[in-house]
C-alpha positions in Angstrom: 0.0 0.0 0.0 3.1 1.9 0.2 3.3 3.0 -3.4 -0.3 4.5 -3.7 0.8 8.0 -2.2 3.3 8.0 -4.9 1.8 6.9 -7.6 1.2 10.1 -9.4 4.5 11.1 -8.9 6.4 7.6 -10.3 3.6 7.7 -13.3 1.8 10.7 -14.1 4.6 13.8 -13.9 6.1 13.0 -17.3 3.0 12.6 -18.9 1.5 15.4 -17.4 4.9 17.5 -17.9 4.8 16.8 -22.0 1.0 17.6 -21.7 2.7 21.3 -20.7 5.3 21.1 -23.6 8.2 19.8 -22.2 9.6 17.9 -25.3 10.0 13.9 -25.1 14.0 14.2 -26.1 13.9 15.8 -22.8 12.4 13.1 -20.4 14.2 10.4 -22.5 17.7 12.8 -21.5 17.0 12.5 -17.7 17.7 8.8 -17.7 21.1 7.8 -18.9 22.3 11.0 -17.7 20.7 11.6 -14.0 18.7 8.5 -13.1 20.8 5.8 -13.7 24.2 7.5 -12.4 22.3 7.8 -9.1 20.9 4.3 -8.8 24.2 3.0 -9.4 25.7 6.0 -6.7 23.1 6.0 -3.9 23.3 2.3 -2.8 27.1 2.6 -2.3 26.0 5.3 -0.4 23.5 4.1 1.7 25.6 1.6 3.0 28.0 3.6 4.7 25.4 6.1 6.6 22.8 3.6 7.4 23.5 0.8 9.6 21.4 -2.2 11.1 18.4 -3.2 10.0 17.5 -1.0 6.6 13.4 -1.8 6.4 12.9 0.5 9.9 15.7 2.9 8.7 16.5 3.6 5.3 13.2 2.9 4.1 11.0 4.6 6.2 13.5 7.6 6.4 13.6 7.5 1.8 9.7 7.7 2.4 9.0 10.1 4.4 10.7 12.6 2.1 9.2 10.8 -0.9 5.6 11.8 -0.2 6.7 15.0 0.9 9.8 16.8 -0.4 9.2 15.0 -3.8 6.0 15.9 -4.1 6.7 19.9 -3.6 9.7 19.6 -5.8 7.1 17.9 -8.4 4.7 20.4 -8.6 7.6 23.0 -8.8 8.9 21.0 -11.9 4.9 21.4 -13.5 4.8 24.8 -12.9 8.3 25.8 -14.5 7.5 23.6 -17.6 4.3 25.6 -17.9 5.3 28.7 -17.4 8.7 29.1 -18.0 9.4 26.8 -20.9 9.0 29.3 -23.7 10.7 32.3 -21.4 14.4 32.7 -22.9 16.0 34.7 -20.9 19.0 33.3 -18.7 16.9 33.3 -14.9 13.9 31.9 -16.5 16.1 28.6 -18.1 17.7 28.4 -14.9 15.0 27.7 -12.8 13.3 25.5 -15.4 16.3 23.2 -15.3 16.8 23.5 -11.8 13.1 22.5 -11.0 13.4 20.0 -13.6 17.0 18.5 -12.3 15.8 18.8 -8.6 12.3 16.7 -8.8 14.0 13.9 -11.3 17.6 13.5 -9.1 15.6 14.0 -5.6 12.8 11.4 -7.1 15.7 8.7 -8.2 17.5 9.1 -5.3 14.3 8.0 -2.8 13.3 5.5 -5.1 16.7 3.8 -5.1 17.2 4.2 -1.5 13.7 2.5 -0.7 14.5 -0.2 -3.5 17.7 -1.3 -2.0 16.6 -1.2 1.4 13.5 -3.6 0.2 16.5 -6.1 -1.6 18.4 -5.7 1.2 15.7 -7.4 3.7 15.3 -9.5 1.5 18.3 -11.1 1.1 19.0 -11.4 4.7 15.4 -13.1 5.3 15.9 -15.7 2.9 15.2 -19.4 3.9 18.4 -21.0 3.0 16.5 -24.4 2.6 14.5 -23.1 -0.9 17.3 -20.0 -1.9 16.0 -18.3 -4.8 12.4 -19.7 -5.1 11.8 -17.6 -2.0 13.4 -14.4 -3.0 11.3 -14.6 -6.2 8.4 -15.4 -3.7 8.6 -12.0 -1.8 9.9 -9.6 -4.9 6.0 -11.0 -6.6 4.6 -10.1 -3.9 6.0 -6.7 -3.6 5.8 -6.3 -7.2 1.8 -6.7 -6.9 2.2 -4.3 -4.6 3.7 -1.5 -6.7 1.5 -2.5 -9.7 -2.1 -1.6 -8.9 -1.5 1.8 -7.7 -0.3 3.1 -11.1 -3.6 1.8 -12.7 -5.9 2.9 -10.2 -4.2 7.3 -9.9 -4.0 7.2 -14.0 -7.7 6.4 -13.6 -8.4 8.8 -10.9 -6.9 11.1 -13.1 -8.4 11.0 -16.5 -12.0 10.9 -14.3 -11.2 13.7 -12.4 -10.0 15.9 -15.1 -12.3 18.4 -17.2 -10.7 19.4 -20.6 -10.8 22.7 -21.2 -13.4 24.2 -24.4 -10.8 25.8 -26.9 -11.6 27.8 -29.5 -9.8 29.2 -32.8 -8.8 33.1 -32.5 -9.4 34.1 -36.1 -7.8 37.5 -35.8 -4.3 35.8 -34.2 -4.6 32.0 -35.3 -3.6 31.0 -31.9 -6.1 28.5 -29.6 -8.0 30.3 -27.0 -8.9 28.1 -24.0 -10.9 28.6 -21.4 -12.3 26.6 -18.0 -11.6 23.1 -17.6 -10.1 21.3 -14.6 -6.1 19.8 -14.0 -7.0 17.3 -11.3 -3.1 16.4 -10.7 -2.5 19.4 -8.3 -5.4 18.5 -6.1 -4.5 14.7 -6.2 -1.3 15.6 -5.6 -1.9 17.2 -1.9 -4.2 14.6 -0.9 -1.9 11.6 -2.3 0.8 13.7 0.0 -1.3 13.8 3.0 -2.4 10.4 2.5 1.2 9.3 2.7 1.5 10.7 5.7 -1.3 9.2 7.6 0.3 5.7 6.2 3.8 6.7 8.2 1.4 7.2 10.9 -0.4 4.4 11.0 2.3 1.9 9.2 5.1 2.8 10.2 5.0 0.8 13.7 3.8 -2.1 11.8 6.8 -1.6 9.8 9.5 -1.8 12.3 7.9 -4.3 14.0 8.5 -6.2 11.0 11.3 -5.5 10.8 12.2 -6.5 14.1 11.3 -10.4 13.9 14.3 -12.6 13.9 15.8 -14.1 10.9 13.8 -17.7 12.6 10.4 -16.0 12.1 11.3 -16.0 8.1 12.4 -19.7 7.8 10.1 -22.7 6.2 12.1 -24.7 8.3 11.8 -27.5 6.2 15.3 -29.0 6.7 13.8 -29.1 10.2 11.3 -31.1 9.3 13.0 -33.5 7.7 15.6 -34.0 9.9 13.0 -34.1 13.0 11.4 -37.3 9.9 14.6 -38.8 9.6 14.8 -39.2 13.4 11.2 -40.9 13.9 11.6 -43.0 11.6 14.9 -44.3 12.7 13.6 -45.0 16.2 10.8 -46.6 15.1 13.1 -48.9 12.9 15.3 -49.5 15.9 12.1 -50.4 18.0 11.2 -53.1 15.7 14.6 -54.7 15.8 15.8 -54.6 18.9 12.7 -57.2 19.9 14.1 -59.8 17.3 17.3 -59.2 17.9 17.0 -60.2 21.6 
C-alpha cells in the first residue's frame, strides 16, 4: 500500500509535464544522464550512513521525504514547464532546469534508496532451505504491490479531469482556451497527505517487521525433515531390537 501516495509522482509527472510542452527528447535525456548514475551512486551510499536493519531505517526515512519533499519539488517542476518553458531569458532557463533536475535527481535518489533497502531485507530473510524460489516469492509479492497503484491514480486522473473548451482566434490564429479542470495538483496534496497518515499508521507495523528474527522468516523445512529422519529411525530400531533379543 506503500506506493499508492506516490503513484502520481512515479507515473503521471512525465506525462503530465509533455502535456505542458516539455519535449519527449527531454524526459528520455533525464535517464542515462541523471537516473541511472544515481541508482548506481546511492546504494554505495546508503551503506556507509545507514547501519542495522534498513526496512525501519533507510526505508522509512527515503519515504517520508518521498511523499513530501518530492511531491513539492514535483509540482515546482509542473509549474516551470508551464510557465517558464517558452521564457528565454538566462533566470527563467535556470529555474526550469533547476526544478526540472531537482524533482527527477531528488525522485531517483528515494526511489533507489527504498528499493535497495527492500532487496536488502530481502536477502537477509531468505530461507536458505529453498534459496532463490523464496526471493522470487517476496519480490512478486511486492511487485503486486507496486502494480495496482499506477492503474488505479492514472484512472483517478483521466476521471477527475475536465478538458478545457478551446476555440480558434481568427484575428491571431492561436487556440484560446478557457475553464476546464487539471486534477493532478489537487490529487497531488491529498496523495501527499495520505502518505503521511500511512507513516502514521504503518510505520510501527513496519519496524515491527522489521524487528522479527531471521527464525520468524524460515520454512524450516530441513527441520522437518531431519526431525522425519529421526522418527523413523527409532521406530526402525524399535522393531529390531525385539528380534534381535
Amino acid at each position: 500500500t506503500y506506493r499508492l501516495p506516490t503513484a502520481l509522482s512515479d507515473n503521471v509527472k512525465f506525462l503530465k509535464a509533455v502535456e505542458y510542452g516539455m519535449s519527449k527528447q527531454t524526459t528520455a535525456l533525464l535517464s542515462p544522464t541523471l537516473i541511472l548514475p544515481l541508482g548506481i551512486i546511492v546504494p554505495i551510499v546508503a551503506a556507509k550512513v545507514w547501519h542495522g536493519n534498513p526496512l525501519a531505517g533507510q526505508f522509512m526515512d527515503a519515504y517520508k521525504v518521498r511523499v513530501t519533499l518530492v511531491a513539492l519539488f514535483d509540482v515546482a517542476m509542473l509549474l516551470a514547464v508551464r510557465y517558464l518553458r517558452d521564457n528565454h531569458d538566462i533566470s527563467s532557463q535556470m529555474l526550469f532546469w533547476a526544478a526540472v533536475i531537482g524533482s527527477t535527481g531528488l525522485q531517483a535518489i528515494v526511489h533507489s534508496l527504498q528499493f535497495n533497502a527492500q532487496m536488502t531485507f530481502f536477502a537477509h530473510r531468505v530461507d536458505p532451505a529453498i534459496g532463490g524460489s523464496y526471493m522470487t516469492l517476496l519480490n512478486t509479492a511486492a511487485n503486486l504491490g507496486g502494480t495496482w497503484p499506477s492503474s488505479f491514480v492514472m484512472l483517478l486522473v483521466g476521471q477527475l479531469t475536465v478538458p478545457p473548451d478551446c476555440v480558434l482566434d481568427e484575428a491571431t490564429g492561436k487556440e484560446i482556451c478557457t475553464g476546464g479542470r487539471d486534477a493532478y495538483f489537487p490529487l497531488q496534496a491529498l496523495l501527499s497527505i495520505l502518505g503521511c497518515l500511512w507513516i502514521w499508521t504503518m510505520g510501527p507495523r513496519v519496524r515491527k517487521l522489521a524487528a522479527l528474527p531471521d527464525d520468524s522468516w524460515r520454512t524450516h523445512i530441513n527441520d522437518d525433515d531431519f526431525v522425519g529422519a529421526e522418527m523413523g529411525s527409532s521406530s526402525m530400531q524399535t522393531k529390531i531390537d525385539p528380534k534381535s533379543e
